[in-house]
Phi, psi and omega in degrees: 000118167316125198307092149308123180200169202268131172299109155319178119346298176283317175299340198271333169302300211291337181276322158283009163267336165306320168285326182277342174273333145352086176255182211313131172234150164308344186228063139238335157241154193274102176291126182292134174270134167001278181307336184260001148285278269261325188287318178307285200279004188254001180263338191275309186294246244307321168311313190285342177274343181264344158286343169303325185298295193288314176331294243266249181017283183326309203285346212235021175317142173243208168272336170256037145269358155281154177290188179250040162249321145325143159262165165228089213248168178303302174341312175303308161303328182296304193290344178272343173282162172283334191287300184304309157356133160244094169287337147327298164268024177056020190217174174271090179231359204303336176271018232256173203046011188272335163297129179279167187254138187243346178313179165246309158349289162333304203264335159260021164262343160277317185304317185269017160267294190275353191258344167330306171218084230243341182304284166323317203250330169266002164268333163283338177300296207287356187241329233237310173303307182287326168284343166293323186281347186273333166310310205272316205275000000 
């Protein structure tokens, strides 16, 4: 009767430097059978349909499928568009700065950000300005 034991490490080494100094053998491969392809792609389609699914879900949320103890605030909506989409950076970014900002928090936390280095920041303003009128004029 043959010994039974558990694949180690070492053992996990050693068959793989055995497949890599190797070349193709019979007992190196695996033939797949018709069913075990047919099962791999219909396990690939269903994935990808359930994920086509919850995306569809996701994009097409409306406001009254929240409860009304939930909020649905514009942010959700802006993210929910398609429009918004950036495809460069793969996310929903397409609005992001086009709003003025109402936190008050907020808003001094941009002011002691541009007010930081303000030398650097009117000169690109003041550069940025002299090429738009010289482009126009």
């Amino acid at each position: 009767m043959p010994a039974v034991y558990a694949i180690d490490l070492i053992a996990k080494r050693d068959k793989k430097m055995k497949m890599d100094r190797s070349i193709i053998k019979g007992w190196n491969v695996h033939y797949q059978t018709l069913e075990e392809v047919e099962e791999a792609a219909r396990a690939k389609k269903q994935g990808e349909e359930e994920q086509a699914r919850k995306n569809a879900q996701k994009h097409t949320k409306d406001p009254q499928d929240y409860d009304s103890d939930q909020s649905y605030d514009e942010n959700e909506k802006e993210l929910l568009s398609k429009d918004a989409y950036n495809p460069k950076t793969g996310s929903y970014s397409g609005h992001y700065g086009k709003k003025p900002v109402k936190d008050e928090g907020q808003k001094q936390q941009i002011h002691a950000i541009l007010n930081e280095k303000p030398e650097p920041f009117e000169y690109a303003m003041a550069t940025m300005q002299a090429h738009d009128d010289s482009s126009n004029g």
